[in-house]
C-alpha positions as CSV (number, residue, x, y, z in Angstrom):
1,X,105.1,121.5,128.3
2,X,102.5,118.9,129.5
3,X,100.6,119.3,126.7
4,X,103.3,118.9,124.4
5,X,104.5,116.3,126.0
6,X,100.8,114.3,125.5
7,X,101.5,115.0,121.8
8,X,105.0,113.1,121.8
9,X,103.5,110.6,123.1
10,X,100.1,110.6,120.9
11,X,102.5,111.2,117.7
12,X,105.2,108.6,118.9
13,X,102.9,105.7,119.3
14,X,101.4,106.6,115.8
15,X,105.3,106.5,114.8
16,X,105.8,102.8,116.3
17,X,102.6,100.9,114.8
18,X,104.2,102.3,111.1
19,X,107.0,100.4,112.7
20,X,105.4,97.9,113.3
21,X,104.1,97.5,109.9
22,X,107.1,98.3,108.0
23,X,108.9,95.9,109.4
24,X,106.3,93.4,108.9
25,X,106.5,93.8,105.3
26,X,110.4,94.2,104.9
27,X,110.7,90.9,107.0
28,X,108.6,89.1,103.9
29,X,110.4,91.1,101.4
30,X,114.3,92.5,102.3
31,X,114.3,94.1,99.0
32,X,111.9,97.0,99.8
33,X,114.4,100.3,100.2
34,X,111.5,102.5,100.5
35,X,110.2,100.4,103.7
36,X,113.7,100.7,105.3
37,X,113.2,104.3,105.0
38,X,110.2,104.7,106.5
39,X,111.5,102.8,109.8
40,X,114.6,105.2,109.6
41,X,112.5,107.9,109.2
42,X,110.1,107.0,112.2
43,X,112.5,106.1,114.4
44,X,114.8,109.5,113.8
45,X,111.8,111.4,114.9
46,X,111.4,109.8,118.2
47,X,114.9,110.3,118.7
48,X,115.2,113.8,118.1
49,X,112.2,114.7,119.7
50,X,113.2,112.6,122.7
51,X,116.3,114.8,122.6
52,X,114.7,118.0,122.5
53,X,112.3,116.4,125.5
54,X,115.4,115.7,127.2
55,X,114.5,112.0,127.7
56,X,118.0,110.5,127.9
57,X,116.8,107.0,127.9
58,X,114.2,106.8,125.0
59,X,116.7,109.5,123.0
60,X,119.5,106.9,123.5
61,X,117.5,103.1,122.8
62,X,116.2,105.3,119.6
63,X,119.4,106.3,118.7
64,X,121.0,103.1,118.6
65,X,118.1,101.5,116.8
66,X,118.3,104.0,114.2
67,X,122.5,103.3,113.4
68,X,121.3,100.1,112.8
69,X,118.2,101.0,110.8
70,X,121.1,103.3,108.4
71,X,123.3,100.3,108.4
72,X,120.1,98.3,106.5
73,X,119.2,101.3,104.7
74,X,122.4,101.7,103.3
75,X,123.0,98.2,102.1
76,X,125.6,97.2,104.5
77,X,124.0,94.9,106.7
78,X,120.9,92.9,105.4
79,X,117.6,92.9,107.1
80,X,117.9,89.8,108.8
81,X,114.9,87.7,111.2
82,X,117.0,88.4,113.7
83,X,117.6,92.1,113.4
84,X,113.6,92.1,112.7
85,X,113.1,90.7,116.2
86,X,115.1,93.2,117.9
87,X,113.6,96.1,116.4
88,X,110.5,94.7,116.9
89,X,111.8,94.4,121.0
90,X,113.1,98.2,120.7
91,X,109.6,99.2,119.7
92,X,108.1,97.4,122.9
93,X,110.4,98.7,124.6
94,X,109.6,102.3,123.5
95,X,106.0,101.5,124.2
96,X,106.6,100.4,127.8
97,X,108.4,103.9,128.2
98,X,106.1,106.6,126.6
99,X,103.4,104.7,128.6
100,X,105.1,105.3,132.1
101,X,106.3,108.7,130.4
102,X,102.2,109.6,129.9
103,X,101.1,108.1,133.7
104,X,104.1,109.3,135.8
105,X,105.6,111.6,134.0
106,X,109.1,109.3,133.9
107,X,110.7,107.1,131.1
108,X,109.9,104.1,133.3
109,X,112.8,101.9,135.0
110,X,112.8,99.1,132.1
111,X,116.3,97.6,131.4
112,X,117.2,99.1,127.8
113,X,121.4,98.2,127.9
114,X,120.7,94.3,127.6
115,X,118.4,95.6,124.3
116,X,121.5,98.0,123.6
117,X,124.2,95.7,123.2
118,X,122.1,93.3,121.2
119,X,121.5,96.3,119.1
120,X,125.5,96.6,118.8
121,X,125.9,93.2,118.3
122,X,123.8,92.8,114.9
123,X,124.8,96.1,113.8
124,X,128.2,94.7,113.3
125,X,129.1,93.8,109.7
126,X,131.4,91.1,110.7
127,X,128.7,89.2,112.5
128,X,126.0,89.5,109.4
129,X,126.6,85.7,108.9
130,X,126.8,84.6,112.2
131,X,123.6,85.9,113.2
132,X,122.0,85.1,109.9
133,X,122.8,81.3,110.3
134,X,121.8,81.8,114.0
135,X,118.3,82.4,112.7
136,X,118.0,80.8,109.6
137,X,119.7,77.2,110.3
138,X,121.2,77.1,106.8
139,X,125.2,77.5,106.3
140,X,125.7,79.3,103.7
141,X,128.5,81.7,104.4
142,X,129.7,83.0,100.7
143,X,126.5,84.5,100.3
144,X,126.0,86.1,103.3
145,X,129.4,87.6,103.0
146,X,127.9,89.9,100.3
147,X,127.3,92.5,102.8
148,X,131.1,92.9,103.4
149,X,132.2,93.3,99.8
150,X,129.8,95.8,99.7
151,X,131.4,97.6,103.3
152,X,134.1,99.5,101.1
153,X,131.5,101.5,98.8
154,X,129.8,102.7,101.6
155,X,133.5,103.6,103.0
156,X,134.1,105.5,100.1
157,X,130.8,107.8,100.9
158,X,131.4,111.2,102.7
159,X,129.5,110.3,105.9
160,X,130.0,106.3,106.2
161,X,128.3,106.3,110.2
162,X,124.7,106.9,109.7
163,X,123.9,109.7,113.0
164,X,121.8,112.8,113.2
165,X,124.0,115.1,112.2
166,X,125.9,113.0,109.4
167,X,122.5,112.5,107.9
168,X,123.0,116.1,105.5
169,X,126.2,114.7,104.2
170,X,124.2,111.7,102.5
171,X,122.8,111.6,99.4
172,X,119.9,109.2,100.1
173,X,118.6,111.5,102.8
174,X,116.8,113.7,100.5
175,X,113.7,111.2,100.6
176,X,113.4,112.2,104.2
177,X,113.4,115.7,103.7
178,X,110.1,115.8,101.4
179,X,107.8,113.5,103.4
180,X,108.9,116.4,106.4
181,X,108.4,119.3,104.0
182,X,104.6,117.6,103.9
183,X,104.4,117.0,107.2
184,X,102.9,120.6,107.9
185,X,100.0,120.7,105.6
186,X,98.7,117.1,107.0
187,X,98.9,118.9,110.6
188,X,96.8,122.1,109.5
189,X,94.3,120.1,107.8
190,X,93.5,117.7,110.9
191,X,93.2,118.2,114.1
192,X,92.9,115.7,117.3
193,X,89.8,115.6,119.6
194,X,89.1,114.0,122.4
195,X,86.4,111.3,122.4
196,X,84.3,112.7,125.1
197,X,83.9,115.9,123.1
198,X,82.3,114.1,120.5
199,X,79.9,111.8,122.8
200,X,78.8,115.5,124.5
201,X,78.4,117.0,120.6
202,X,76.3,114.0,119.7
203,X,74.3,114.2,123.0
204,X,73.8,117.9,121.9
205,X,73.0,116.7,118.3
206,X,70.2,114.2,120.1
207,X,69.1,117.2,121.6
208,X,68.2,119.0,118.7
209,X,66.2,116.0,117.7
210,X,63.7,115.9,120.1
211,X,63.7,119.7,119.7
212,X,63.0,119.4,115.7
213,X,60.6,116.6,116.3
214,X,58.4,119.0,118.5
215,X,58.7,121.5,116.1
216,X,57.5,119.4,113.3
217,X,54.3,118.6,115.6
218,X,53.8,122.2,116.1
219,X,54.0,123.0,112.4
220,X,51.5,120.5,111.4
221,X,48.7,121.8,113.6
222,X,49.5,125.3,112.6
223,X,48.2,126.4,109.4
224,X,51.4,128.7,108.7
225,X,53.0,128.9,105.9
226,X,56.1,130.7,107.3
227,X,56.3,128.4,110.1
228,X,56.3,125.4,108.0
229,X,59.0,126.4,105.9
230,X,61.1,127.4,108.8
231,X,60.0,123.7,110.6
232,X,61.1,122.3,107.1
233,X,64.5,123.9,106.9
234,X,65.0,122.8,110.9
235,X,64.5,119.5,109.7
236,X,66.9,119.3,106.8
237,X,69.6,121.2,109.0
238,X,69.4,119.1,111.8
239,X,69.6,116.0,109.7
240,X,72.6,117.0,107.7
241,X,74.3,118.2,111.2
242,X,73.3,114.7,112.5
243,X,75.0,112.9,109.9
244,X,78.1,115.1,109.9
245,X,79.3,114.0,113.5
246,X,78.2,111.1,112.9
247,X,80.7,110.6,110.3
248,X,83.4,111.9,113.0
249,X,83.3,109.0,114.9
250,X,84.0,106.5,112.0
251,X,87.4,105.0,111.6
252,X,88.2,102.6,108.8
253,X,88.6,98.5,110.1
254,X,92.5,99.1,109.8
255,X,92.6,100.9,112.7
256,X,92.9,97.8,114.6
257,X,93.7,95.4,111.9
258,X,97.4,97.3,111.7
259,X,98.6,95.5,115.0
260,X,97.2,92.2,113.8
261,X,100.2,91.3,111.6
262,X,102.6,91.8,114.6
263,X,100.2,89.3,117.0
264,X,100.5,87.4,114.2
265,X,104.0,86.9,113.5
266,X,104.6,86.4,117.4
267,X,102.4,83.9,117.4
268,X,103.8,81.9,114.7
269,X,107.0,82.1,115.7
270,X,105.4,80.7,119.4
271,X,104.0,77.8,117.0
272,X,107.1,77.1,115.2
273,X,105.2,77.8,112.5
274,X,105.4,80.2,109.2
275,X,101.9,82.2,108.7
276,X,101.3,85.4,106.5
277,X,98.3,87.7,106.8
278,X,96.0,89.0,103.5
279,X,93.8,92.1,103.9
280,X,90.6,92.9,102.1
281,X,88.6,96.1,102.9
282,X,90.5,97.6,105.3
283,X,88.8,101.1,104.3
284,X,85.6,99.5,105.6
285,X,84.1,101.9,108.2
286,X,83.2,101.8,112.0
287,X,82.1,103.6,114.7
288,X,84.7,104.1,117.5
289,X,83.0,102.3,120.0
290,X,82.3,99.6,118.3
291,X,85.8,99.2,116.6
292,X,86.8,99.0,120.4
293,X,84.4,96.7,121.2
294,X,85.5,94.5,118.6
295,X,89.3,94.7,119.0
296,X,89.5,91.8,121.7
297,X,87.1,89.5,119.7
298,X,89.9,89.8,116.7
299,X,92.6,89.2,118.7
300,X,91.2,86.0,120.6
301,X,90.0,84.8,116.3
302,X,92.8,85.8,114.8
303,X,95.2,84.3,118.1
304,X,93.0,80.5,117.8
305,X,93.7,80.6,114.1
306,X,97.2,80.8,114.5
307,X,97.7,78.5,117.1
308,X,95.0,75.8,116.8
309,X,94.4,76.2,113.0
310,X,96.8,75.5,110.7
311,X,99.0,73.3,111.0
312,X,102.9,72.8,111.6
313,X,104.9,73.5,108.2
314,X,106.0,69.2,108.5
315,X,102.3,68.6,108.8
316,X,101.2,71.1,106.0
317,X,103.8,69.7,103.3
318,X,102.4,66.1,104.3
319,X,98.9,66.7,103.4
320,X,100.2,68.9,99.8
321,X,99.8,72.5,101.2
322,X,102.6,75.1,101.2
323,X,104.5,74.9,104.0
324,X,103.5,78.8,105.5
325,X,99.9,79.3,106.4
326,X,97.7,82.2,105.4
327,X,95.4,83.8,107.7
328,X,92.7,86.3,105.2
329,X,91.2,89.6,107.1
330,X,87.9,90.5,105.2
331,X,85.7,93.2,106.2
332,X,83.2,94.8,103.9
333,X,79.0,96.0,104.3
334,X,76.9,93.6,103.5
335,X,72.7,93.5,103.6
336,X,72.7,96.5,106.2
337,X,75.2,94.9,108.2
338,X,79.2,95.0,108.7
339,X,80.9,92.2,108.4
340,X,83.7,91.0,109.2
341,X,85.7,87.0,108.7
342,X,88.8,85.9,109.6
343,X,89.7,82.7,107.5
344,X,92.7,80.2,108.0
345,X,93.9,77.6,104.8
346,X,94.3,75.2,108.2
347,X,92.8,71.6,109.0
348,X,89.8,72.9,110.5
349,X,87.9,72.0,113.7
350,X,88.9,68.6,114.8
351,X,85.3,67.4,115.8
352,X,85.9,64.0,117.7
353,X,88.4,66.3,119.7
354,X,85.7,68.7,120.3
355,X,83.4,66.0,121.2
356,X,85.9,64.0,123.8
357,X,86.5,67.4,125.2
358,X,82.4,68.3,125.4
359,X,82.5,64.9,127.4
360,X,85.0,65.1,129.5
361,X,83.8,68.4,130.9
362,X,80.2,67.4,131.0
363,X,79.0,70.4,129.0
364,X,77.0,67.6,127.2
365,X,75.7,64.1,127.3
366,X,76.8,61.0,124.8
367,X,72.9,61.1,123.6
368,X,73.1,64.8,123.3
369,X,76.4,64.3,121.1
370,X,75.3,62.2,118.6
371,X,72.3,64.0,118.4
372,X,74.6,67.0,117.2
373,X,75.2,68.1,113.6
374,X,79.3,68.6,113.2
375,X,78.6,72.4,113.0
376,X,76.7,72.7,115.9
377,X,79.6,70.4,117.5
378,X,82.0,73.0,116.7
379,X,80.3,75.5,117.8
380,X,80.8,74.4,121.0
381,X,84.3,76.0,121.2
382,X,82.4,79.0,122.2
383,X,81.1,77.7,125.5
384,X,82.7,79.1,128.6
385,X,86.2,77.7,129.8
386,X,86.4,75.6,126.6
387,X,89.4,74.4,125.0
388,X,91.4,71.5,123.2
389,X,94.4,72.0,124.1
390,X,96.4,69.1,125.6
391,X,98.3,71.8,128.2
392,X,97.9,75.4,129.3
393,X,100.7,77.4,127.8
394,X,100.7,81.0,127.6
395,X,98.7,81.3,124.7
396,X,96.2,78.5,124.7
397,X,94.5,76.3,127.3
398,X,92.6,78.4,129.5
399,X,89.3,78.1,127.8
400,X,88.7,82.0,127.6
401,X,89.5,83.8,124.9
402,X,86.4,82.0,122.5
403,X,84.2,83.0,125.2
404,X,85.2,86.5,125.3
405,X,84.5,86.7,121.6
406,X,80.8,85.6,121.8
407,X,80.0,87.8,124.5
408,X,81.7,91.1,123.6
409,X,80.2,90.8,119.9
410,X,77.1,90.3,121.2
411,X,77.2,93.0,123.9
412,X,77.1,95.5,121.0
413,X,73.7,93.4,119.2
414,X,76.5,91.8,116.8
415,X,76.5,87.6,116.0
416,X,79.7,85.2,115.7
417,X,79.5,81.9,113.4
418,X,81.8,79.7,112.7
419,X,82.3,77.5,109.6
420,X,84.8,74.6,109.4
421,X,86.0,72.4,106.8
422,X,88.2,69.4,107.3
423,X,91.8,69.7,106.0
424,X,90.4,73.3,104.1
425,X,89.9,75.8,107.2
426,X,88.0,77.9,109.5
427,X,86.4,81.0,109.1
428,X,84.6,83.2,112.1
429,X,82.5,85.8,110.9
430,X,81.3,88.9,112.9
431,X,78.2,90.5,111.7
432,X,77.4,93.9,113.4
433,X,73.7,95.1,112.5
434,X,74.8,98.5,110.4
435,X,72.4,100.4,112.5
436,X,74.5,99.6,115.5
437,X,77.7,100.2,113.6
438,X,76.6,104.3,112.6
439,X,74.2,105.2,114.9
440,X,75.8,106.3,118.5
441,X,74.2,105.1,122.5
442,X,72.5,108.4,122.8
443,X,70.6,108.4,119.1
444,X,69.4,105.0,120.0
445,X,68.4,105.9,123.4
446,X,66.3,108.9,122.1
447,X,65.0,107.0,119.3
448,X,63.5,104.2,122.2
């Protein structure tokens, strides 16, 4: 039961980041019915294996999220910011549980009814245009009574309340029913293991190295024609092995990139600002540890851009830009190296700022500063407890996370730059020497 327990929990996280996603993309377009789906779909399964766990709490948050979720699916209620925001909160929630349900064994003491009645509260058709003007600040009440003329249709239907067991009755539900009917072959086909198995295999693999290496010496000063073709074969065995785990430790860039849009749009709304996030290469390959290594460096880039780069949506429309920002992921191999930028349409580094700030905190002299090209003045965001911002808030003003980003990239031999352009943007770009990227600690420490 432990065990399959760990697996609810393994598979249930995996079902919240496509939450995540989904909802992401139906909050920029509402007409996606396929997208509804999948966060109907993703959130049933929690439920109902929460059910058969007998894990009252998460069974019953899931639940209600998932009435609402058939209320949107259906076309009865419209997929609203609000409604995204509380879904969003129900999947936080959900996480905050499974992770007490994985360390103690519990679903955690966090308060779910407040989260529950809000639930309750936006699932209601009457209130569609209440909470929509709540959110959107525009009255416009004819419109966003569509939703109720529609109310009757879905009357009409044989199973109007959308619930596990209603669920046959429905006509739509037989999208749900093939992705399940996949489901199976997916699980036979891949299988989970644990990253310390693979660090012992490649330890093994490193092994066998020296061990082929020797024999190669051997074979040279033996004038055997056997031996060398057995020493030859070795070789080519040992290198195709070597490359084969190797290539079970990669994991493509999107790995972490997939929580990135979420940081994002929490961060914006933070801002009072609108930003929307582009992708390029996300099948770009990593090793594990390095994709770990390089997940706080992207959130700290990614976080700055947000919040110090582009601008308010007032200040955007005054210098001729749209009024939402875009943030551009890009990862791809370049020269025998990965890299990897993260570029904002913002107003770029403000360099007298930079400069006061350098100042003011004595990191450099007034001679030193003139002396300074504006890149190498920008630069300077990188130095330890740096920051511009006029007051600590609890995403900026503590003059650490542009630290961290230089130091944990370079911890792993990889180099950070930055390049501004006034009124244009930023871009940070992470390179991480390809070597580094594919070839594990213990291969590098054999090879020393």
């Amino acid at each position: 039961m432990d065990e399959l327990l760990r697996e609810f929990v393994i598979e249930s996280n995996e079902n919240l980041e496509t939450i995540d996603r989904d909802l992401m993309t139906l909050e920029r377009d509402p007409n996606a019915p396929d997208v509804v789906a999948s966060v109907f779909r993703a959130m049933h399964t929690i439920k109902g294996t929460a059910g058969f766990f007998d894990l009252p709490r998460i069974e019953r948050l899931a639940h209600t999220a998932e009435t609402l979720l058939g209320k949107v699916r259906d076309g009865v209620l419209d997929p609203t910011e609000a409604r995204i925001s509380a879904l969003l909160k129900v999947a936080d929630t959900l996480r905050s549980q499974l992770a007490s349900l994985d360390e103690t064994g519990t679903e955690g003491d966090a308060d779910i009814d407040e989260l529950i009645e809000r639930l309750v509260a936006l699932g209601d058709a009457d209130a569609d245009a209440a909470s929509a003007a709540e959110t959107d600040a525009t009255p416009a009440p004819k419109p966003k009574a569509a939703p109720r003329r529609r109310k009757p249709k879905a009357e009409t239907a044989p199973a109007p309340v959308v619930t596990a067991k209603a669920d046959p009755a429905q006509p739509a539900p037989a999208a749900d029913v093939a992705p399940a009917g996949d489901r199976p072959q997916a699980a036979e086909s891949s299988i989970r293991v644990d990253i310390g198995v693979l660090d012992e295999l490649m330890t093994l693999v490193g092994e066998l190295v020296l061990a082929r290496n020797e024999l190669l010496q051997a074979a040279s000063q033996i004038d055997d024609r056997s031996l060398a073709a057995c020493a030859s074969r070795v070789n080519l065995i040992t290198g195709d092995l070597r490359e084969r785990v190797l290539k079970t430790r990669m994991r493509p860039v999107k790995a972490v990139w997939s929580a990135l849009p979420r940081l994002v749009r929490d961060t914006a709304l933070a801002c009072g600002k609108h930003v929307q996030v582009r992708m390029e290469g996300e099948d770009t390959e990593l090793d594990k540890t390095v994709l770990e290594a390089i997940k706080d460096p992207l959130t700290h880039c990614v976080r700055n851009s947000v919040d110090h780069g582009i601008e308010s949506p007032e200040a955007r429309v005054a210098a001729g830009k749209p009024a939402e920002g875009t943030l551009t992921l890009r990862a791809s191999h370049e020269n025998g190296s990965v890299v990897i930028e993260i570029t904002d349409d913002g107003g770029g580094i403000n360099i007298e700022r930079v400069k006061a700030k350098a100042l003011e905190n004595g990191i450099h002299t007034p001679a030193q500063i003139e002396q300074m090209s504006d890149r190498a003045i920008a630069d300077l965001i990188f130095a330890p407890g740096f920051s511009t911002a006029g007051e600590v808030t609890n995403l900026s003003g503590r003059g650490v996370g542009m630290d961290v980003v230089r130091t944990n990239v370079e911890k792993i031999g990889g180099t950070v730059d930055l390049n501004s352009v006034a009124g244009q943007g930023c871009t940070f770009t992470i390179t991480i020497p390809l070597t580094l990227a594919i070839i594990p600690r213990v291969d590098r420490r054999l090879r020393a």
